[in-house]
LOGU-178772 format. One record per atom (N, C-alpha, C, O): y, x negated, z; chain. Coordinates in nm, 2 decimals, always signed. Example, Ala and Ser with C-alpha at 12.3 -4.5 7.8 and 13.67 -1.06 7.14 Angstrom:
REM LOGU-178772
       c2       c1       c3   chaine
    -0.57    -1.32    +0.78        A
    -0.45    -1.23    +0.78        A
    -0.33    -1.32    +0.78        A
    -0.33    -1.42    +0.85        A
    -0.22    -1.28    +0.71        A
    -0.11    -1.37    +0.71        A
    +0.00    -1.29    +0.79        A
    +0.11    -1.34    +0.80        A
REM end
This chain:
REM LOGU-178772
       c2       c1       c3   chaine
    -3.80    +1.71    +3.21        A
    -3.67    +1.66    +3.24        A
    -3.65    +1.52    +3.17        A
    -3.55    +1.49    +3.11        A
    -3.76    +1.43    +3.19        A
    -3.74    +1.29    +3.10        A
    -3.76    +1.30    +3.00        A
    -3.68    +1.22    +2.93        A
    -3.83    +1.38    +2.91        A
    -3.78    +1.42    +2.76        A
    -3.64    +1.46    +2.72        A
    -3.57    +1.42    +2.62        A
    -3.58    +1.58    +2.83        A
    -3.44    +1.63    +2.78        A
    -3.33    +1.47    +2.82        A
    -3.21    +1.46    +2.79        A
    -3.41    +1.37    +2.87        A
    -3.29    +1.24    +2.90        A
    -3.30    +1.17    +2.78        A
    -3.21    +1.14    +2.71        A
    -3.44    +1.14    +2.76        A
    -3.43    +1.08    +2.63        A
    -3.39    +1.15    +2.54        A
    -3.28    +1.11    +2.51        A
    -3.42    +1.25    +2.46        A
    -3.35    +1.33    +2.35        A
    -3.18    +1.33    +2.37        A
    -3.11    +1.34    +2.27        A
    -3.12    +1.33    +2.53        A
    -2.98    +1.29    +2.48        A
    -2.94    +1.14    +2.46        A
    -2.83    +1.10    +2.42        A
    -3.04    +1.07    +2.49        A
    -2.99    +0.96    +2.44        A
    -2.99    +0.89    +2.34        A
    -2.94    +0.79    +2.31        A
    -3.11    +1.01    +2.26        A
    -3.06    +0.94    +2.09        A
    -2.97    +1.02    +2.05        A
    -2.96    +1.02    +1.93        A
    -2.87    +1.11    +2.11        A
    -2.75    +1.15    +2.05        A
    -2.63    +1.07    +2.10        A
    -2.53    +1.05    +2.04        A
    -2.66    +1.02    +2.22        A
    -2.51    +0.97    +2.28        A
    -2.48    +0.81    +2.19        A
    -2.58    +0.74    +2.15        A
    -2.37    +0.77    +2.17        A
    -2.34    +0.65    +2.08        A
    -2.40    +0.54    +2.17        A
    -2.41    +0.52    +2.30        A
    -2.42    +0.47    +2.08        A
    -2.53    +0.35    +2.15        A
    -2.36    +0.24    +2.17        A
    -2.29    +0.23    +2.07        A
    -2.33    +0.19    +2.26        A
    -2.19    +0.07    +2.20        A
    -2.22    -0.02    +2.12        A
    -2.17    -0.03    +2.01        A
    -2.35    -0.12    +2.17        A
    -2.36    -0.23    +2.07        A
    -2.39    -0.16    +1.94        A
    -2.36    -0.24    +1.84        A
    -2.44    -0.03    +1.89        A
    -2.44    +0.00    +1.77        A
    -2.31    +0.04    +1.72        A
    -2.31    +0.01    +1.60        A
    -2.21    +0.12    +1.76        A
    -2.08    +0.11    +1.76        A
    -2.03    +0.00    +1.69        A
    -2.01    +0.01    +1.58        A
    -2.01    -0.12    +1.76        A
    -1.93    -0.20    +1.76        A
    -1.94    -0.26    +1.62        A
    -1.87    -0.31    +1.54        A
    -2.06    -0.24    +1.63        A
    -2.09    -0.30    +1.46        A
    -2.07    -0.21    +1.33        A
    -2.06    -0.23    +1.21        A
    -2.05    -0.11    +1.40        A
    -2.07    +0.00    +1.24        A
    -1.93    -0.05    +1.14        A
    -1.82    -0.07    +1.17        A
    -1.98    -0.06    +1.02        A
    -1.89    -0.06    +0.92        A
    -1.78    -0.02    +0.92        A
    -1.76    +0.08    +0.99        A
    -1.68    -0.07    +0.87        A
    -1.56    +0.07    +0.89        A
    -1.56    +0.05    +0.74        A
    -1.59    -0.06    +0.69        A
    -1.53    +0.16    +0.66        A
    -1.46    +0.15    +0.52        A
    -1.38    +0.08    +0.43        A
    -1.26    +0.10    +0.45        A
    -1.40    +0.01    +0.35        A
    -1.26    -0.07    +0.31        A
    -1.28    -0.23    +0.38        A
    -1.23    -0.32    +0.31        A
    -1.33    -0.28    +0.50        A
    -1.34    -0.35    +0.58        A
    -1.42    -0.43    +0.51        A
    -1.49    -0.36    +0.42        A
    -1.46    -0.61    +0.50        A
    -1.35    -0.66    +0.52        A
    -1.26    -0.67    +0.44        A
    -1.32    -0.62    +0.34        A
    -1.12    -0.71    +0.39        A
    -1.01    -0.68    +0.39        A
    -1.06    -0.84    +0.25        A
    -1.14    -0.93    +0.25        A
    -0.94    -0.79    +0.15        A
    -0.96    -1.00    +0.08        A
    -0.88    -1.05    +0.14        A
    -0.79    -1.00    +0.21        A
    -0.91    -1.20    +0.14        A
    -0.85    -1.33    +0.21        A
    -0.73    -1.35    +0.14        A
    -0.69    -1.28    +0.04        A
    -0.67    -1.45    +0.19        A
    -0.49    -1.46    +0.17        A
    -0.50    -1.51    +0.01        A
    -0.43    -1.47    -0.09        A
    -0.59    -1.60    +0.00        A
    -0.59    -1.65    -0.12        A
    -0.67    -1.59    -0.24        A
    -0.65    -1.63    -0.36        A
    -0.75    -1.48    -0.23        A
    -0.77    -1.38    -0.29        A
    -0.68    -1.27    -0.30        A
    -0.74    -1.17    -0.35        A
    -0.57    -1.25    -0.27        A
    -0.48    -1.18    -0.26        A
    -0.38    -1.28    -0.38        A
    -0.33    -1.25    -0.49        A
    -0.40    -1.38    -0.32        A
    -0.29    -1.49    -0.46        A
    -0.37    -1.48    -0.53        A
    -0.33    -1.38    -0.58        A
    -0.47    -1.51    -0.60        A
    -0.55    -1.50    -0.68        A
    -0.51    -1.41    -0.76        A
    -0.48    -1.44    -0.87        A
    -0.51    -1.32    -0.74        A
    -0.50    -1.17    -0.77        A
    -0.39    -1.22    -0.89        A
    -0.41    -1.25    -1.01        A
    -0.30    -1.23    -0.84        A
    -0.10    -1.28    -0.90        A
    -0.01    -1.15    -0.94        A
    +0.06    -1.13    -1.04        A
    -0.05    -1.07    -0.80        A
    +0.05    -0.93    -0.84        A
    +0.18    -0.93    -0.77        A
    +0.20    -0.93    -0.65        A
    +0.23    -0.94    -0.83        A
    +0.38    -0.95    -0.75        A
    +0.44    -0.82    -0.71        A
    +0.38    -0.72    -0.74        A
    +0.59    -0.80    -0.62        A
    +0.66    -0.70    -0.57        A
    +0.55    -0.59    -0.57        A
    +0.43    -0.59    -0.53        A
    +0.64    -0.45    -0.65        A
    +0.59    -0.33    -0.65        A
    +0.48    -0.34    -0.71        A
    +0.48    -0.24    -0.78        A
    +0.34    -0.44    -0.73        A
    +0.28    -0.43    -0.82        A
    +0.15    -0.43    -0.71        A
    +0.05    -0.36    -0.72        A
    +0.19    -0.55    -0.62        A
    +0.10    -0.59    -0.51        A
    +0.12    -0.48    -0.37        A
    +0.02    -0.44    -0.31        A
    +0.26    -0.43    -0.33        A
    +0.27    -0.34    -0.29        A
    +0.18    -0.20    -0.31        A
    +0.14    -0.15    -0.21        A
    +0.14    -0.15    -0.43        A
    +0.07    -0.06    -0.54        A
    -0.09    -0.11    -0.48        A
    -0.18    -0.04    -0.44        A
    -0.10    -0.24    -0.51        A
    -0.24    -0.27    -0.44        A
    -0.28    -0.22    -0.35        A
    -0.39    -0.16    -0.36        A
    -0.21    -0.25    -0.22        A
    -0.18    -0.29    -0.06        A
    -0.24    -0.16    -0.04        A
    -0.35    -0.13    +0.01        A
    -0.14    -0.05    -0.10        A
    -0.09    +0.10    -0.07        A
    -0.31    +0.18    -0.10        A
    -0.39    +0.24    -0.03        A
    -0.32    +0.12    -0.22        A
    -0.45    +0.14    -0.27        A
    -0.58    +0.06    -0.17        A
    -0.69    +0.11    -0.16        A
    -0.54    -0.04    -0.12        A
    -0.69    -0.12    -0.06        A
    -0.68    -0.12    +0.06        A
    -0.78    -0.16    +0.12        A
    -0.56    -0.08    +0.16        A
    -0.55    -0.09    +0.30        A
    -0.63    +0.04    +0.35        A
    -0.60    +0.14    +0.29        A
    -0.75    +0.05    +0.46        A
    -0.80    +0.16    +0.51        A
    -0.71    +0.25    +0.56        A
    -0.64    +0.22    +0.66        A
    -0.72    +0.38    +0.49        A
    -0.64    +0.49    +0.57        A
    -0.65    +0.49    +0.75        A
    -0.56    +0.50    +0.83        A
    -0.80    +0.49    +0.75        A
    -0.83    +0.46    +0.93        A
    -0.76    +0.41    +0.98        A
    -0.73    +0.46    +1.09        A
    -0.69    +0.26    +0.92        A
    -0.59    +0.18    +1.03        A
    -0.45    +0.25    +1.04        A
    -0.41    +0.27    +1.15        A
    -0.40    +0.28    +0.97        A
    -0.29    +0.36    +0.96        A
    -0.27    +0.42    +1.08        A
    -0.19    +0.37    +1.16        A
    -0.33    +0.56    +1.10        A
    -0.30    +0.63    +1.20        A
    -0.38    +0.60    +1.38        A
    -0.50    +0.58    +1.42        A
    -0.24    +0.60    +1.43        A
    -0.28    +0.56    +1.56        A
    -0.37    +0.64    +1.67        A
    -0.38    +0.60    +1.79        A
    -0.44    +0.76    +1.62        A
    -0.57    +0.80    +1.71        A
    -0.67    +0.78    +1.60        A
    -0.78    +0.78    +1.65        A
    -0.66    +0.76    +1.51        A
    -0.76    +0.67    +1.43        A
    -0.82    +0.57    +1.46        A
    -0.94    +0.56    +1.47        A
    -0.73    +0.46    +1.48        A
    -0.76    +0.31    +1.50        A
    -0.80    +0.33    +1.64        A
    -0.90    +0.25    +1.66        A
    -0.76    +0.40    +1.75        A
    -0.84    +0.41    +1.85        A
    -0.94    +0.46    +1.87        A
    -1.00    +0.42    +1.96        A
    -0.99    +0.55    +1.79        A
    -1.15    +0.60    +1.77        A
    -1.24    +0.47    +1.70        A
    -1.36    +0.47    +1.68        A
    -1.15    +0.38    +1.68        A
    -1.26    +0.27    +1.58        A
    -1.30    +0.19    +1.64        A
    -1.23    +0.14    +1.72        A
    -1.43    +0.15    +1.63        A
    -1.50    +0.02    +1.74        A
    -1.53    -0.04    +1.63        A
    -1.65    -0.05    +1.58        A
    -1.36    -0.13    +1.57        A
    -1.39    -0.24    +1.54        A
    -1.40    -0.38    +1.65        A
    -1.35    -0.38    +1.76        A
    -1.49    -0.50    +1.59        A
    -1.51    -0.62    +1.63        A
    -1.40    -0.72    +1.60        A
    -1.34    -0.69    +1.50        A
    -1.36    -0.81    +1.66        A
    -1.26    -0.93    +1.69        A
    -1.27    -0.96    +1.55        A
    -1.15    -0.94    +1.52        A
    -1.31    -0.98    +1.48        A
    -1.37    -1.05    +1.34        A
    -1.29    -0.93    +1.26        A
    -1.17    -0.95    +1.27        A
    -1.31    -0.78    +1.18        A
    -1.26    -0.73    +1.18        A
    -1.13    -0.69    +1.20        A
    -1.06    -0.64    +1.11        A
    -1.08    -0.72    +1.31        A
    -0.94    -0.76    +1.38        A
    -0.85    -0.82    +1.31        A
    -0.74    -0.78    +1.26        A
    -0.92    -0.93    +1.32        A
    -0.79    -1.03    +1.22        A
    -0.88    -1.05    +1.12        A
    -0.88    -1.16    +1.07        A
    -0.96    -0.95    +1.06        A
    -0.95    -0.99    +0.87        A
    -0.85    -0.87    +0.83        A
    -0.85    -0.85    +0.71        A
    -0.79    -0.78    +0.90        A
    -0.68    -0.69    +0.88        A
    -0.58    -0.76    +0.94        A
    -0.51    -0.81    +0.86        A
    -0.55    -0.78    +1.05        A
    -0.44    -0.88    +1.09        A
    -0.37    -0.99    +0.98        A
    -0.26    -0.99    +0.92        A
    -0.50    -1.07    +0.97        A
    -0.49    -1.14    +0.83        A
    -0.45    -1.12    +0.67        A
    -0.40    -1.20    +0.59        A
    -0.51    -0.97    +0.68        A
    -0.45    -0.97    +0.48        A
    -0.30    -0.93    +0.56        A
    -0.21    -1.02    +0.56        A
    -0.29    -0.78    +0.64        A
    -0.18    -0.77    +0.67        A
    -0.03    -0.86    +0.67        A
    +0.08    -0.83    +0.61        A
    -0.06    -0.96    +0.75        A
    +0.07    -1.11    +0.71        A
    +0.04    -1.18    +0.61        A
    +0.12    -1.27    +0.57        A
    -0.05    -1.17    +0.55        A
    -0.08    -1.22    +0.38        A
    +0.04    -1.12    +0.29        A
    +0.14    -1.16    +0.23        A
    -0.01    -1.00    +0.30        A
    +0.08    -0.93    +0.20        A
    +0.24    -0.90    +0.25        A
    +0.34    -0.90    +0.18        A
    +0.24    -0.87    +0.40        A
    +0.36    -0.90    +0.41        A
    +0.45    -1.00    +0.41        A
    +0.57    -0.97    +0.42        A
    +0.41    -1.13    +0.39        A
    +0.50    -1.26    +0.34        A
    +0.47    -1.23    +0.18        A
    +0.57    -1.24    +0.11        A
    +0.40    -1.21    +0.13        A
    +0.40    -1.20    -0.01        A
    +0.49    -1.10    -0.08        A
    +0.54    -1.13    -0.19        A
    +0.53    -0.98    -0.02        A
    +0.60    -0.92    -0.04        A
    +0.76    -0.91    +0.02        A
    +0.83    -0.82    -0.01        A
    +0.79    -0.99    +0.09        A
    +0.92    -1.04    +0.13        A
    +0.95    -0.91    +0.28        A
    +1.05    -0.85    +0.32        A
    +0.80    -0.93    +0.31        A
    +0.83    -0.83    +0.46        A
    +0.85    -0.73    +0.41        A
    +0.97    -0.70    +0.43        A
    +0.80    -0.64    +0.34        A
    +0.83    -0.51    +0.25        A
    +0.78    -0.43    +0.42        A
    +0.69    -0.47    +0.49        A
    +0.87    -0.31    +0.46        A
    +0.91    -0.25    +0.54        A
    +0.76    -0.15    +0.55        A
    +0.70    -0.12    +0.66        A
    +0.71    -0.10    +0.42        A
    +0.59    -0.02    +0.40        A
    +0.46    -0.11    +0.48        A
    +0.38    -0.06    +0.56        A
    +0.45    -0.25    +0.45        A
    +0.34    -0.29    +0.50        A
    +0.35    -0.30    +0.65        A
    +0.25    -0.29    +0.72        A
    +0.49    -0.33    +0.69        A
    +0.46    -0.33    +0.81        A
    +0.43    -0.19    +0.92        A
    +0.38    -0.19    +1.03        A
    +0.47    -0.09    +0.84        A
    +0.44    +0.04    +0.89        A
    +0.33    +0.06    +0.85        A
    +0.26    +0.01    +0.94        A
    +0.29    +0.09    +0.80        A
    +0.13    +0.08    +0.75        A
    +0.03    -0.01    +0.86        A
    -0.08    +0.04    +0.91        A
    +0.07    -0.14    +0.89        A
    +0.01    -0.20    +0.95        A
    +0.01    -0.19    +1.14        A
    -0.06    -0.26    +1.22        A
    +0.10    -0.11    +1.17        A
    +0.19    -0.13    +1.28        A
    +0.10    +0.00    +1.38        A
    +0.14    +0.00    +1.50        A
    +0.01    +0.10    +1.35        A
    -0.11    +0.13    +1.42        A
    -0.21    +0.06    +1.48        A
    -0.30    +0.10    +1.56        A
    -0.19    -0.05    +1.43        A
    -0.33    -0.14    +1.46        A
    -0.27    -0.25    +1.56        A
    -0.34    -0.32    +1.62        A
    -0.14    -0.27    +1.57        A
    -0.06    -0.38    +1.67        A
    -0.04    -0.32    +1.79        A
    -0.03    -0.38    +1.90        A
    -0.01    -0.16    +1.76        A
    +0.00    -0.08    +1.85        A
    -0.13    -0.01    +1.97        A
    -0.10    +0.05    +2.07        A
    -0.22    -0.05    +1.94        A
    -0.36    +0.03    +1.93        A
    -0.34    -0.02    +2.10        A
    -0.30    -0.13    +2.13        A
    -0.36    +0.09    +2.21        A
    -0.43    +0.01    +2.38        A
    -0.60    -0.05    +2.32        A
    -0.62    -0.12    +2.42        A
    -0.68    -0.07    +2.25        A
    -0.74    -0.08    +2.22        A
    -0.79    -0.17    +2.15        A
    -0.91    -0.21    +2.17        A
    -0.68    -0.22    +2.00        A
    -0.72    -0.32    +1.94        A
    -0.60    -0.40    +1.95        A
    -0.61    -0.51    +1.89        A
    -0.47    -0.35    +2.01        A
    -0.35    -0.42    +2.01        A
    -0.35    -0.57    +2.01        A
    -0.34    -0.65    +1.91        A
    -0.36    -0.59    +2.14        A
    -0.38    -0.75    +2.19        A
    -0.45    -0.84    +2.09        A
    -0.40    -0.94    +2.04        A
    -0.56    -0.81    +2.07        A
    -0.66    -0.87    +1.96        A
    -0.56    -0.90    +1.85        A
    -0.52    -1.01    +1.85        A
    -0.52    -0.83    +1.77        A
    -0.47    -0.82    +1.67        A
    -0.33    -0.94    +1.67        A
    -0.33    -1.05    +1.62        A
    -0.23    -0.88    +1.74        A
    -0.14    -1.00    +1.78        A
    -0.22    -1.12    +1.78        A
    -0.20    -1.19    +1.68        A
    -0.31    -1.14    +1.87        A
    -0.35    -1.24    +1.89        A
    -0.38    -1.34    +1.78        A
    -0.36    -1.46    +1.77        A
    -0.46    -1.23    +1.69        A
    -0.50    -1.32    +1.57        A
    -0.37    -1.35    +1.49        A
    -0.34    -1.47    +1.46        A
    -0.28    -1.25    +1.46        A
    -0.12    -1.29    +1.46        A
    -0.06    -1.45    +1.46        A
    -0.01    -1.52    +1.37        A
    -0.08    -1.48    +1.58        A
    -0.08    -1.57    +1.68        A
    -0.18    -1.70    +1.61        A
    -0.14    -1.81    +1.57        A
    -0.25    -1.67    +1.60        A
    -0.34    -1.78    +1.56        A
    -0.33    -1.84    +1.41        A
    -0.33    -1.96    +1.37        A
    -0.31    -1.75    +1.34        A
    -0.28    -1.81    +1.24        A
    -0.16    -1.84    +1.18        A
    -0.14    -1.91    +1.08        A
    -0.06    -1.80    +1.27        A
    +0.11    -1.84    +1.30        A
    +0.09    -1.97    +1.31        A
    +0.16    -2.06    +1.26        A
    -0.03    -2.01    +1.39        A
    -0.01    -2.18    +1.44        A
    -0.06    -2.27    +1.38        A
    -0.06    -2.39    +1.41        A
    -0.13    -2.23    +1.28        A
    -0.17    -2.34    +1.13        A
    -0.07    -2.37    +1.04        A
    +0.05    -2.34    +1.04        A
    -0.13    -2.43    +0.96        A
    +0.00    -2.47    +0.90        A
    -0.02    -2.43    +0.70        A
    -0.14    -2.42    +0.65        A
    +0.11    -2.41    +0.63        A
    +0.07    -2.34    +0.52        A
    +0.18    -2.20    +0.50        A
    +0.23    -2.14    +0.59        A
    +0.17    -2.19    +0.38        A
    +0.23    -2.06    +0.36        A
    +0.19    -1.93    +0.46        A
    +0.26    -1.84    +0.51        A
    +0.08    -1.94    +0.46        A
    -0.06    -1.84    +0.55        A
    +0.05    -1.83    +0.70        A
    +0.12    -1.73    +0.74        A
    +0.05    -1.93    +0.75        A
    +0.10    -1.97    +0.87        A
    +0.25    -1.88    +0.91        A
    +0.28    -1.81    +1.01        A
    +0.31    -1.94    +0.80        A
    +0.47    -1.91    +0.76        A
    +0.47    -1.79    +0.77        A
    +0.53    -1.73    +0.86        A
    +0.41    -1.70    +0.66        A
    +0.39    -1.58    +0.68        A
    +0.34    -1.47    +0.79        A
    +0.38    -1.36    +0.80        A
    +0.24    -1.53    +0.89        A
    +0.22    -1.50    +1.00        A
    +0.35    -1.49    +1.08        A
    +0.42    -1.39    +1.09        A
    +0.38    -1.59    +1.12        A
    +0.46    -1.61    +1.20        A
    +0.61    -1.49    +1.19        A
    +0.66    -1.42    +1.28        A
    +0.65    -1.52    +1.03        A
    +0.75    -1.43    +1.01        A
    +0.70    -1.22    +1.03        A
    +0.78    -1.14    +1.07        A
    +0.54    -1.20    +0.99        A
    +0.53    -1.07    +1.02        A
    +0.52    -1.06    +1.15        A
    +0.60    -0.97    +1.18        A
    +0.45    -1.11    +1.28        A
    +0.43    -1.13    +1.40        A
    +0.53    -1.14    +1.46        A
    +0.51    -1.17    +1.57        A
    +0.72    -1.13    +1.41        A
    +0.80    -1.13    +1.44        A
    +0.84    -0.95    +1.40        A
    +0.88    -0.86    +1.47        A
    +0.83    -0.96    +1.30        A
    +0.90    -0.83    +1.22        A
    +0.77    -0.70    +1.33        A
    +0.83    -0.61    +1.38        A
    +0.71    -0.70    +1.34        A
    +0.57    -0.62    +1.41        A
    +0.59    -0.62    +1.56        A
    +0.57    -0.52    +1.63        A
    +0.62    -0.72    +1.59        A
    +0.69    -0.72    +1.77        A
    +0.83    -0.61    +1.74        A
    +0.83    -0.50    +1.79        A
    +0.95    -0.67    +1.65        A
    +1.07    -0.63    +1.71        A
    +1.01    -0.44    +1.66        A
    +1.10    -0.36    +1.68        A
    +0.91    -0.39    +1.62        A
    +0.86    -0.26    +1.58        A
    +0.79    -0.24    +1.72        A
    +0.76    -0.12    +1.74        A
    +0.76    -0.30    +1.81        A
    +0.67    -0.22    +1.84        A
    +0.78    -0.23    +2.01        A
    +0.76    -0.15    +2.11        A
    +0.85    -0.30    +2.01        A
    +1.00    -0.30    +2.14        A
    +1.09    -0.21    +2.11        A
    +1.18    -0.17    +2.19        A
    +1.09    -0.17    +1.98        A
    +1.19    -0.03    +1.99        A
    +1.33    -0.10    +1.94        A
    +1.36    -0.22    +1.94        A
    +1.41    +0.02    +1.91        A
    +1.52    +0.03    +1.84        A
    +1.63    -0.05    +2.00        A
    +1.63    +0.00    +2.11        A
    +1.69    -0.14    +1.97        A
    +1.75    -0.17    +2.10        A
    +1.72    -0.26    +2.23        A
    +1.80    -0.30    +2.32        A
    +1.61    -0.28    +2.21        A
    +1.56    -0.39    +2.29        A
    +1.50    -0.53    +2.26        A
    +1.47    -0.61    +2.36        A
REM end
């Protein structure tokens, strides 16, 4: 019997090993590695479309994912990088709007939203303006 408990417990997911596992594509480049880059409109869009994890995208995805706070907002983070870069292009915010959505990583996510809204900088500006555009998405048509 204590063999068949241990043998399922090297099958059942460990959390703290979870929490850490890799995700794909993760972490994300920084705002200024993104300027760096110097891809403009449909060019940087074309990037975005190419380097953003499919995982985040869909919303039973992102809830199967045991990403970390850190993780969080280094997608939070490019996310309002490229969306002020791109003049709030409609795609990034749908793209990005599983992961604001998530019962799971929602809050987090905003939050980091939030945090970097309140620095100051382009970085900032741009937060602020996606963390606007990403709320009135996630209240619905009408409210």
């Amino acid at each position: 019997m204590r063999a068949a408990l241990l043998a399922l417990a090297l099958f059942l997911p460990d959390p703290a090993r979870a929490a850490s596992a890799p995700v794909a594509g993760l972490p994300l480049p920084s705002c200024a590695q993104v300027r760096a880059a110097a891809l403009v409109s449909s060019a940087l869009v074309a990037a975005f479309e190419t380097r953003y994890p499919p995982v985040l995208v869909g919303e039973a995805s992102v809830e199967r994912l045991a990403l970390d706070p850190g993780q969080v907002e280094n997608a939070a983070a490019y996310l309002a990088c490229v969306a002020g870069l791109t003049g709030l292009d409609i795609y990034v915010a749908e793209q990005g709007l599983a992961l604001f959505a998530s019962r799971r990583h929602g809050r987090t996510a905003l939050a980091a939203l939030d945090r970097i809204a309140r620095g100051t900088g382009s970085e900032a500006g741009s937060a602020r303006d996606y963390a606007r555009q990403i709320r009135a998405y996630l209240r619905g048509p009408g409210r």
